[in-house]
C-alpha positions in Angstrom: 120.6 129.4 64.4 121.2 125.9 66.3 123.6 123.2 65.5 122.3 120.5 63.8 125.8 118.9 63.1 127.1 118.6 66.6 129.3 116.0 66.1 131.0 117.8 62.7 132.4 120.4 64.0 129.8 123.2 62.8 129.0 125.9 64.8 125.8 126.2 62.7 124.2 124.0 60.3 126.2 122.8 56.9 124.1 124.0 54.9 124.0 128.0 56.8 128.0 128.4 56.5 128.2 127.2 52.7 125.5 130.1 52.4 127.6 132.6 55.0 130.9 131.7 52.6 128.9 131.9 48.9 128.4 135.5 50.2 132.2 135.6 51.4 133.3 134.5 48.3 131.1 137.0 46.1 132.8 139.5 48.4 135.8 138.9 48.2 135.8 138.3 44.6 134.5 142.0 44.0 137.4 143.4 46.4 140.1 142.6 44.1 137.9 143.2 41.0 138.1 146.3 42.6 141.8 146.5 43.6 143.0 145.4 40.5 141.1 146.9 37.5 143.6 150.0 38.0 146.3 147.4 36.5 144.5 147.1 32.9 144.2 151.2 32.8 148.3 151.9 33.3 148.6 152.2 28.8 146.2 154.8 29.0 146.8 156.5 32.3 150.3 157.1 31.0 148.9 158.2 27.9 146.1 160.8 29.5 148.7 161.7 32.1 152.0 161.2 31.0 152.5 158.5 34.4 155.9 156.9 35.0 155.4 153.1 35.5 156.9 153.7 38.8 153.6 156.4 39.2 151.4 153.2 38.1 153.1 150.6 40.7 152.4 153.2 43.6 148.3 153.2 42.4 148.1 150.0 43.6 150.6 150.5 46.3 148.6 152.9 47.9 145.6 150.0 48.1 148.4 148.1 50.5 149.6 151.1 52.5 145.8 151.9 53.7 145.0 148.4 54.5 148.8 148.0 56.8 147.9 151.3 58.5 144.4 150.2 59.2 144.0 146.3 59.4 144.9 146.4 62.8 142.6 148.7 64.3 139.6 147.4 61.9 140.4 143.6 63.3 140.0 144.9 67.0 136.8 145.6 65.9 135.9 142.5 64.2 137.0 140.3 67.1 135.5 142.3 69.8 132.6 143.8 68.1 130.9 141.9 65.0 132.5 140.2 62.0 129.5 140.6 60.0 128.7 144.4 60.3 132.3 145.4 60.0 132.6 143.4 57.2 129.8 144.9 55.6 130.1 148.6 56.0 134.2 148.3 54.9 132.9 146.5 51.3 130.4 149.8 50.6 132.9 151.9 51.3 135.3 150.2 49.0 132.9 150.3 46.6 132.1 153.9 46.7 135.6 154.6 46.6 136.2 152.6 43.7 133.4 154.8 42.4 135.3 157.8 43.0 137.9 157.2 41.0 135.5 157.5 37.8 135.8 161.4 38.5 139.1 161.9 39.3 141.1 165.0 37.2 144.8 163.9 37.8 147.6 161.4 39.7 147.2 162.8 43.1 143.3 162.6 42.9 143.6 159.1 41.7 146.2 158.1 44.3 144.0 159.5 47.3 140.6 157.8 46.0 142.9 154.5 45.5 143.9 154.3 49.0 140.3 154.9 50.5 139.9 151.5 48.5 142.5 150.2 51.2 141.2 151.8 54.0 137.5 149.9 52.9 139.1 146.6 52.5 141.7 147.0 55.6 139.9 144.2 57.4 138.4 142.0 55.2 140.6 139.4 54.4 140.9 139.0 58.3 136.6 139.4 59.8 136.1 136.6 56.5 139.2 134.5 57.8 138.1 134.2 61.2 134.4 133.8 60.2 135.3 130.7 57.9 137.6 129.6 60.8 134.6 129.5 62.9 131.8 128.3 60.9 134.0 125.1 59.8 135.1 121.9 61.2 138.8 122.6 62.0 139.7 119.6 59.7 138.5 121.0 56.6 140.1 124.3 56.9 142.5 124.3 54.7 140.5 122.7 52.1 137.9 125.8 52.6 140.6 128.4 52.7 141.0 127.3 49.4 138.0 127.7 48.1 137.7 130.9 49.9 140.9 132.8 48.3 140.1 130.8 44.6 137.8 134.7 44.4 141.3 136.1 44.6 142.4 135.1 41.2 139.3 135.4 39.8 138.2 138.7 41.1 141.9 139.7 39.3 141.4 138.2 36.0 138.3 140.1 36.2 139.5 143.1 37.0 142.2 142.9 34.6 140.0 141.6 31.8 137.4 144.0 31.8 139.4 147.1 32.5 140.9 146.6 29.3 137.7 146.2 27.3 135.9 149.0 28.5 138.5 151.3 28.3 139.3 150.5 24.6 135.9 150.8 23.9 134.2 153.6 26.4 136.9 155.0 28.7 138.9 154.5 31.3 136.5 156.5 33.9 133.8 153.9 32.7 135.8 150.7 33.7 135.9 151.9 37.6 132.3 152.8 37.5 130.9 149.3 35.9 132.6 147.5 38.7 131.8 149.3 41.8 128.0 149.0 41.6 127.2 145.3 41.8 130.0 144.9 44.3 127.7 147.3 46.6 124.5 145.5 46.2 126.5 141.8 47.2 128.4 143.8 50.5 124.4 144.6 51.6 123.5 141.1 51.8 126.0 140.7 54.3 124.6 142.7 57.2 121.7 139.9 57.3 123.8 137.1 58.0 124.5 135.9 61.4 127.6 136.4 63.4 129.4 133.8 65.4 129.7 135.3 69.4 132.5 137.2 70.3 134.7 135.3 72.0 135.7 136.3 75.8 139.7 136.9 75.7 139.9 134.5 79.0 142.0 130.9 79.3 139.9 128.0 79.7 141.7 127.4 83.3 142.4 130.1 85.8 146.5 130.3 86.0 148.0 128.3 88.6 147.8 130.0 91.6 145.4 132.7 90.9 141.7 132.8 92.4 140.3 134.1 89.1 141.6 135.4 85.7 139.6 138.3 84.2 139.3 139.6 80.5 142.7 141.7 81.0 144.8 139.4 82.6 143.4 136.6 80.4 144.6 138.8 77.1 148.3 139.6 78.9 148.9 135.4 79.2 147.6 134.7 75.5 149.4 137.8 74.1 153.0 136.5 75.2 151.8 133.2 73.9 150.5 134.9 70.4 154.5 136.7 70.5 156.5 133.3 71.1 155.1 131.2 68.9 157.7 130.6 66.1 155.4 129.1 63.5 153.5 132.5 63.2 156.0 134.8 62.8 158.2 132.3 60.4 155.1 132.1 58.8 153.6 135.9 58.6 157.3 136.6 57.2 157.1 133.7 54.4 153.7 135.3 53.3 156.0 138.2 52.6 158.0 136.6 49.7 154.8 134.8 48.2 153.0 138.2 48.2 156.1 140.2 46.8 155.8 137.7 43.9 151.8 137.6 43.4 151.6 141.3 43.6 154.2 142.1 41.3 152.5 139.8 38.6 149.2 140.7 39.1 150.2 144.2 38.8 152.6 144.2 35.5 151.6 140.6 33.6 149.4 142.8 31.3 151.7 145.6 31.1 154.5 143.0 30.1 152.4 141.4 26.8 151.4 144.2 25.8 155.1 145.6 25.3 157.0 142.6 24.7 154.0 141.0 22.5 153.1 144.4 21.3 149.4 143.5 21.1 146.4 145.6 22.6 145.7 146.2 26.3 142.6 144.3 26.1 144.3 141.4 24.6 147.5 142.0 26.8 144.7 141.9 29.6 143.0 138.6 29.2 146.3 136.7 28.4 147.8 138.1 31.8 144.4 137.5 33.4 144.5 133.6 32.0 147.4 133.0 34.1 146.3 134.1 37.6 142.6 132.9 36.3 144.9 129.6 37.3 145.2 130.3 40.5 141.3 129.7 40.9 142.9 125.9 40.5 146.0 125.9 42.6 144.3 127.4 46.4 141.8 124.5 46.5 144.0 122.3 45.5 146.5 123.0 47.6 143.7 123.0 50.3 142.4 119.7 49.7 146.5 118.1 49.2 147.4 119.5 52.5 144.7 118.3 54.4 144.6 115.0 52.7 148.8 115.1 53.6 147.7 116.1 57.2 146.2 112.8 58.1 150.2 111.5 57.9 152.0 114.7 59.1 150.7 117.3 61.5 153.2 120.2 60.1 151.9 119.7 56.6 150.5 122.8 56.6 153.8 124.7 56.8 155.6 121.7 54.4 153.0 122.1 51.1 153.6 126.1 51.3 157.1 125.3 51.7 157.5 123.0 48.4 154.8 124.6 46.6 156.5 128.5 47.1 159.8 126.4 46.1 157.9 125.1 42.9 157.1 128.1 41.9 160.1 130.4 42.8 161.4 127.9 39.5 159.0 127.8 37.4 158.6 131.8 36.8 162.3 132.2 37.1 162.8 130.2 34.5 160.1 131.5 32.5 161.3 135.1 32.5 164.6 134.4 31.9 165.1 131.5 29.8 162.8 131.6 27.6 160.0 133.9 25.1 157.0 133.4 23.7 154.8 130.0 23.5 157.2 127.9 25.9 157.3 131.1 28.5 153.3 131.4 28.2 152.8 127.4 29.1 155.6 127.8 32.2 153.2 130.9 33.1 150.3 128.9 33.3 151.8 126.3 34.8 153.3 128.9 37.6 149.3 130.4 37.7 148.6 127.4 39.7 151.8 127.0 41.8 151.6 130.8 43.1 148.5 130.4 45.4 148.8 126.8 46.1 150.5 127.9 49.8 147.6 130.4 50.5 145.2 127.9 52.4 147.6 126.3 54.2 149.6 129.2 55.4 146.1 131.3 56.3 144.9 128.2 58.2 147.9 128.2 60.4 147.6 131.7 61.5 143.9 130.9 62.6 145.3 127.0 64.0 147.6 127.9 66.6 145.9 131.3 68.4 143.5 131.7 70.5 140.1 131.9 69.0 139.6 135.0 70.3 141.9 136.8 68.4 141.6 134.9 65.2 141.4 138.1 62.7 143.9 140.0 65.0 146.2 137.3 63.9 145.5 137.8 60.3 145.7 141.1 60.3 148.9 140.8 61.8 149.7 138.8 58.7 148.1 141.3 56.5 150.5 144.0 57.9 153.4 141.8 57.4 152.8 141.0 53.8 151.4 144.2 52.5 154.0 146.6 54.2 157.0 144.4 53.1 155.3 142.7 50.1 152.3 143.5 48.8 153.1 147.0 48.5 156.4 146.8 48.0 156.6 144.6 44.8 154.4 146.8 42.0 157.1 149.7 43.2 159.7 147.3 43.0 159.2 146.2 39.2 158.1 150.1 38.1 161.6 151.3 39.4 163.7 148.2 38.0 161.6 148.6 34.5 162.0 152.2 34.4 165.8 151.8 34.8 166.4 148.8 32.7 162.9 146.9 31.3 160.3 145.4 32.7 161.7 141.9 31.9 164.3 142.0 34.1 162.0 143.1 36.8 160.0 140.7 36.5 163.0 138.1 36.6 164.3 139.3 39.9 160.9 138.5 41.8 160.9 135.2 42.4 163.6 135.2 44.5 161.3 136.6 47.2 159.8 133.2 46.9 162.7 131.0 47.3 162.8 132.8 50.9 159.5 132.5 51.4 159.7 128.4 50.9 162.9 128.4 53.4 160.8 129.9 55.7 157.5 127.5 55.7 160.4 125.2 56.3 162.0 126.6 58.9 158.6 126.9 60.8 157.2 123.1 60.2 159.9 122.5 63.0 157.7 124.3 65.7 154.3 123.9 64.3 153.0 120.6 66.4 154.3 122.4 69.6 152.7 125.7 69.0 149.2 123.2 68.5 149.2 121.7 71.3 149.3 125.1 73.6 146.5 127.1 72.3 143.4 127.0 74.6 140.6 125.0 73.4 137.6 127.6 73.2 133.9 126.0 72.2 132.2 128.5 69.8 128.8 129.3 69.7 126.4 131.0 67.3 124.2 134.0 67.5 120.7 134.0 67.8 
């Protein structure tokens, strides 16, 4: 696998890391088919097993506790071992797991298969970040990461539609099994594709002062680098209030129809899934505007999150509690495509101002930062709230995570360019 684009920034051909990212894309499209079909099952979970919506919230909780315990260890591996095999031995594991939960006999069984799930897709989102990282020019980053996490609301609508379907018609048990297979065969074709090299954890220049500057000491400089630089921990903590906000809908919007617009969960399903279906529009096009917006200012990647997280902290406020029926739905839609606009921009700065090196390490960091204090955190968040007073007012309250999360991108344009301009420049090369 030679370059045959030199001069674009591939470090294989074009045409080899479209095909390396179709197969990301299929990937991660099946990995929150897989999370998420839970959320279309709650109605008759609670009916089977008389579950507390706070009970429902924690079974896709437990999805976001597995992957903070175990992102970090599985990125070590990615970095310093092989992004393509770990990436493909987590997704049949997730898949089996999903499997599982066909056959489980009550909550507890249910719970425990749900957070193998996690533990499967602990490192995913950060071997495919720092794959796409690699494989593309660094300008068109953004505008990939976009692409990339559009499988993120489609994997969800999915999930959410088909869950619904199946169980109205065959079961519950049946939904979990008619997902898990094909994601399997897709995570195969991923052990034939070919890897980028590890990278060697060493500055490009020896220290001043020093004869030589080996793997350890190389890692001790870049690590106090990777702590002090503002733009990644603002940023790791805005990703917080974004994913407070996406997980909460993506875990109750069918749930919410189907009591307020007291229609069926399979109807309840595809509405809710029509909305974050949206976001499929919003991450490349916030992609393509922030890289387009880059050619005029260098910390556009932290300002687009930072208006767009704004944009939507309104829109879904104001949906929830303003307004009902037809003129909420269109403000949904319209908030469908705001909600993941910040996503490619955000990723791509996690990836733009680290070492190469430890390009999924700093993901996962990001990963453990959203999921312990967001991801997670939200579904439990609107299960408690609705069990105490309804799920509207849960709902309501969210957004506000999101107005902090678009003070924060703010906050963190400020240090952006300087951050830049110190990471070590590193030339890639690909297996053979």
């Amino acid at each position: 696998m030679t370059s045959t684009e030199p001069n674009q920034g591939y470090v294989a051909s074009r045409g080899y890391a479209w095909y390396v990212f179709a197969l990301l894309f299929l990937v991660y499209m099946f990995d929150y088919i897989d999370r998420l079909i839970v959320v279309s099952l709650f109605p008759f979970l609670q009916k089977d097993w008389g579950l507390t919506d706070t009970q429902c919230g924690a079974l896709v909780s437990a999805v976001y506790w597995a992957i903070v315990v175990f992102t970090f260890p599985v990125s070590l591996l990615i970095d310093r071992w092989s992004r393509k095999k770990v990436i493909g031995i987590m997704a049949v594991s997730w898949s089996l797991a999903t499997l599982a939960c066909a056959f489980t006999r009550n909550f507890s069984q249910l719970f425990v298969a749900r957070t193998a799930i996690g533990i499967g897709e602990a490192g995913y989102a950060p071997g495919g970040t720092a794959m796409i990282s690699a494989l593309f020019p660094q300008k068109q980053r953004s505008m990939v990461m976009g692409l990339w996490n559009a499988s993120i609301p489609l994997g969800s609508a999915l999930g959410m539609a088909i869950g619904g379907l199946v169980a109205e018609h065959y079961g519950w048990r049946h939904a979990f099994g008619l997902v898990a297979i094909p994601g399997m065969i897709v995570s195969l074709l991923f052990f034939g594709v070919r890897d980028y090299k590890t990278v060697a954890l060493t500055p490009s220049t020896p220290a001043k002062g020093s004869a030589s500057t080996n793997a350890g000491q190389g890692f001790a400089v870049i690590a106090r680098r990777f702590l002090a630089t503002p733009s990644l921990i603002l940023t790791y903590f805005a990703f917080v209030g974004n994913t407070f906000l996406t997980s909460s809908l993506l875990t109750w919007m069918a749930t919410y129809f189907h009591r307020v617009d007291n229609i069926p969960m399979s109807q309840a399903g595809i509405k809710g899934s029509l909305v974050l279906f949206l976001a499929i529009v919003g991450a490349p096009l916030g992609g393509y505007l922030t890289d387009r917006w880059m050619k005029k200012r260098m910390d556009a990647r932290l300002l687009f999150p930072a208006l767009s997280s704004l944009l939507t902290a309104v829109i879904f406020f104001v949906a929830f509690y303003f307004f009902t029926g037809k003129t909420q739905y269109i403000l949904m839609l319209a908030g469908g495509i705001t909600c993941s606009a910040f996503v490619p921009a955000a990723a791509a700065v996690t990836q733009d101002v680290v070492h190469p090196g430890l390009r999924a390490i700093s993901y996962s960091l990001c990963v453990i930062f959203q999921n312990i204090l967001g991801s997670s955190l939200g579904p439990i968040f609107v299960g408690f709230i609705s069990d105490r007073y309804d799920i509207k007012t849960a709902l309501t309250l969210v957004p506000i995570a999101t107005l902090v999360a678009a003070l924060l991108y703010y906050l963190a344009s400020f240090h952006y360019e300087r951050d830049l301009a110190r990471v070590e420049k590193v030339a890639l090369e690909a297996e053979r």
